[in-house]
C-alpha positions, 0 to 999 in steps of 0.5 A: 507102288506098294511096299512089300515089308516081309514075306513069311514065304513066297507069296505062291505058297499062301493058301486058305488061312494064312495071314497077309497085313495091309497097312498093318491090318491082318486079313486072312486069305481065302483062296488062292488062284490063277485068274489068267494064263497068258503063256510067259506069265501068270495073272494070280488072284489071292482072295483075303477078308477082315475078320474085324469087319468083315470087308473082302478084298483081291490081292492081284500079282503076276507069277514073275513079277510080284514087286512090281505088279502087287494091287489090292482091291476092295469088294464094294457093292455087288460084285465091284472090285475097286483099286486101292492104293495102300502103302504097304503089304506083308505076309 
């Protein structure tokens, strides 16, 4: 499970050029959005990207249970998410 350090506002409310760190690197958010509705619950995408290297990355949470449902995803190759397991998020 990753560490949420600090949240600035609810996570809801990021839109495109906030800032989120992850293991203390400052990424910058792209986009917002629902990927899926399933009826009592909301899957959300955050799409964020290191302006040092350019790599881009998925912060993925469900709208009612962020603490404990919060992954981070890493572009590799052709449209390829894959997990990866950070220890700590901020925002």
């Amino acid at each position: 499970m990753i560490l949420i350090k600090k949240q600035s506002k609810p996570i809801s409310k990021l839109k495109e050029g906030d800032k989120m760190k992850i293991n203390g690197k400052e990424m910058i958010v792209d986009d917002h959005y629902l990927f899926q509705d399933h009826g009592s619950t909301k899957e959300m995408i955050i799409e964020i990207y290191n302006p040092g290297n350019e790599m881009e990355y998925q912060v993925r949470y469900f709208d009612d249970q962020v603490e404990t449902s919060i992954e981070i995803y890493k572009l590799e190759g052709d449209f390829q998410y894959v997990r990866k397991e950070p220890e700590d998020i901020e925002w």
